[in-house]
C-alpha positions as CSV (number, residue, x, y, z in Angstrom):
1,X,-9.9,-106.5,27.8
2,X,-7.1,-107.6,25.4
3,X,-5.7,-110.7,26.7
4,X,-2.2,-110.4,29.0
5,X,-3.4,-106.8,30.5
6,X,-2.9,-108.6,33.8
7,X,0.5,-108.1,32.9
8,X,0.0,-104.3,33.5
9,X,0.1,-105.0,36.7
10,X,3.5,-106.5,37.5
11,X,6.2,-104.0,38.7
12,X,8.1,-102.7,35.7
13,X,11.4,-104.1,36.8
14,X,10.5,-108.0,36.6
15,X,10.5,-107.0,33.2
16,X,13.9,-105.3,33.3
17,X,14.9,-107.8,35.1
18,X,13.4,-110.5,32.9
19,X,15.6,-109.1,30.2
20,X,18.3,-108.8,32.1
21,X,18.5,-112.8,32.6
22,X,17.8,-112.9,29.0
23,X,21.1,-111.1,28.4
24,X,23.2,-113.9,30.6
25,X,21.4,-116.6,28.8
26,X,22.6,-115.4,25.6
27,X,26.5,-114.9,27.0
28,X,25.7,-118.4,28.6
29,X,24.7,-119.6,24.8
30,X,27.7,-117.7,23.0
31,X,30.3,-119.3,24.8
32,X,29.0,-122.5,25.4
33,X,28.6,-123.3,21.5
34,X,31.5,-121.7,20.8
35,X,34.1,-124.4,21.0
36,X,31.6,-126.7,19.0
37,X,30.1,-124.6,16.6
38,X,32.2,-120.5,16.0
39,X,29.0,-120.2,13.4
40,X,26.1,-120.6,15.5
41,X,27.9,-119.0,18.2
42,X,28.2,-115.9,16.0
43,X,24.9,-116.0,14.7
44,X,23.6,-115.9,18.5
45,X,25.4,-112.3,19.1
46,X,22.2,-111.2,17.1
47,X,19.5,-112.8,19.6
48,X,22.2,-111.2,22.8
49,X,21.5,-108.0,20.5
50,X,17.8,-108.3,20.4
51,X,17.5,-108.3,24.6
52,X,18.9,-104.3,25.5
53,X,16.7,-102.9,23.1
54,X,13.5,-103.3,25.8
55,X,16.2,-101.5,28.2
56,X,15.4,-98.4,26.0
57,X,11.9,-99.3,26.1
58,X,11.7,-99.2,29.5
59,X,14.1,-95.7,29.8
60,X,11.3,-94.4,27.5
61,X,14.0,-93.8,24.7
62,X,11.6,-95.9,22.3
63,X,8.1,-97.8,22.3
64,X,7.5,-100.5,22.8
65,X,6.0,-101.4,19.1
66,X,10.0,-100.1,18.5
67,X,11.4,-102.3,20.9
68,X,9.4,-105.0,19.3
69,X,9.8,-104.8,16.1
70,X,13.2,-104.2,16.4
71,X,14.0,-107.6,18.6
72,X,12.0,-109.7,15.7
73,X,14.2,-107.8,13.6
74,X,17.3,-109.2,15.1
75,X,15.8,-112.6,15.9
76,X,14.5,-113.2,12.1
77,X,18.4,-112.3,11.0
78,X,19.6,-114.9,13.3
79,X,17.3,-117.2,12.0
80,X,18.4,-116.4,8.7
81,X,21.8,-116.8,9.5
82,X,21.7,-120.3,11.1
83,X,19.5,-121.5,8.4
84,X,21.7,-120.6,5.5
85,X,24.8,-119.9,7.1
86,X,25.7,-122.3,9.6
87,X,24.7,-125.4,6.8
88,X,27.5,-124.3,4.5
89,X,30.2,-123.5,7.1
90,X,30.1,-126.9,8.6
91,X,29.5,-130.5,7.4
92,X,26.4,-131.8,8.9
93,X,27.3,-134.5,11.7
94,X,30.1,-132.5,12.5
């Protein structure tokens, strides 16, 4: 037995609704960094992104090896984006 199968049995929507939090965290992160840092904030519209795509998962629109490859997708871009991007936009200490 692969480890995290007893995750097969929880109801499908605490996972929905999981992702569904995940989505106000990532409003909640967006505007709070806004004011301080417009670049970050930006960049974080990618990891906001990254959350709806298990929504198609779980309409069975996509797998989930879809709906997870395509969230790292997102997340690595955001990564790459605050790494490179944020460091040139604005002077550290700022």
């Amino acid at each position: 037995m692969p480890f995290g199968e007893f995750l097969e049995d929880f109801p499908s929507v605490l996972f929905v609704l999981t992702h569904v939090a995940m989505v106000g965290i990532g409003v909640w992160a967006i505007v709070r960094t806004w004011a301080r840092s417009p670049a970050i904030s930006k960049a974080l519209w990618l990891y906001l992104a990254s959350q709806p795509v298990f929504f198609a998962f779980w309409a069975e629109l996509i797998t989930l090896k879809m709906a997870a490859v395509t969230e790292q997708a997102l997340i690595i871009l955001m990564v790459v984006w605050l790494v490179l991007g944020t460091g040139r936009a604005e002077p550290h200490g700022a």
